[in-house]
N, C-alpha and C positions, 0 to 999 in steps of 0.2 A: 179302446174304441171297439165296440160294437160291428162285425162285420157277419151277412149272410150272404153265403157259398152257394151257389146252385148246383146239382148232379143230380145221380139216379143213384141205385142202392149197388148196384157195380162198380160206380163211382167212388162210393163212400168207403165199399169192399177195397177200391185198390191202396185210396189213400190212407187207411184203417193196416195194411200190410206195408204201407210204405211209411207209418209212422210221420210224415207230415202231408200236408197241402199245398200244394206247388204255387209260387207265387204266378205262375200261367193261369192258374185255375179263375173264373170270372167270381167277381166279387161285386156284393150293393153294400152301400152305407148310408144311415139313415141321416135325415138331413139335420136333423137334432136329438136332443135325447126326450123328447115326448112319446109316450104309446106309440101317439098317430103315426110318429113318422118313422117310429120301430116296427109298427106293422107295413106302413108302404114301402118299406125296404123288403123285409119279407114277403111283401105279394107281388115287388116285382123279379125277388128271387124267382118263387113260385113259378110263378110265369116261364122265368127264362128258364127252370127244372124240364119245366113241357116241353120247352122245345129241343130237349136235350131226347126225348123219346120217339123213338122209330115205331116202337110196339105198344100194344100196350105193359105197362110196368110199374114202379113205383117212382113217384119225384120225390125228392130230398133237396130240402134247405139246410145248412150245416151254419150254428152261429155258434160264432168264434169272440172275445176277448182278445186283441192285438193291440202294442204298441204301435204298428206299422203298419195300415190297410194293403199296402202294394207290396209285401215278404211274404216269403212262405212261411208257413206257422206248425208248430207241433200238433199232432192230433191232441194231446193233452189240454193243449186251447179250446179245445171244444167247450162250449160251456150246453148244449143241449140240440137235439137236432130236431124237425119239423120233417114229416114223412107223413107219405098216405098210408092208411091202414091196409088197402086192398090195392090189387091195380086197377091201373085207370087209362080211359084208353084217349092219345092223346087226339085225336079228331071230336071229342064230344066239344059240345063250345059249353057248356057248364061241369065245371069239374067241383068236388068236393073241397072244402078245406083240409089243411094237412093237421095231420096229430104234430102233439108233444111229447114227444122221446127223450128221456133223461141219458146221461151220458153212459152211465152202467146197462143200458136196455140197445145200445151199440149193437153190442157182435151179435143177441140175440137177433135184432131185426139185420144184420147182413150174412145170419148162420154162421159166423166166425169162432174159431175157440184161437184163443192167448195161450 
């Protein structure tokens, strides 16, 4: 099952050093497996990313591959992450769409070394 994680990139930095995703963590799933409704999970990840921002900064969607939408999952589940290129300041009321981050392009965009 297809699930998208909302944070920020401190977010992804914490659970990126803690090796998984806390099944605390909020979670969307889409209501079937069409595009459409893999993207309206993702935009309402999206969304709920922004409202994770005090500053301006970067939102992070993190989509996952799980047996079990409500467990926590290894960061190895990651199948690819959706981030903004730049930051974004969360009072604009049009924000950009997010990038497509492959899972190796990680630490780069949270400055991490393994």
């Amino acid at each position: 099952m297809r699930i998208y994680v909302p944070t920020t990139l401190p977010g992804l930095a914490a659970y990126v050093r803690a090796g998984s995703v806390p099944s605390t963590a909020e979670r969307f799933v889409a209501d079937d497996d069409t595009e459409e409704a893999e993207y309206e999970a993702l935009a309402e990840a999206a969304e709920a990313a922004t409202a994770l921002l005090d500053e301006p900064d970067r939102r992070v969607v993190i989509v996952a591959d799980v047996s079990d939408e409500d467990s926590a999952f290894p960061v190895a589940a990651i199948e690819a992450v959706h981030a903004d290129t730049d930051e974004v300041d969360p009072a604009d009321s049009e924000l950009p769409d997010l990038g497509w981050f492959a899972t190796q392009e990680i630490d780069d965009l949270i400055g991490f070394e393994r």
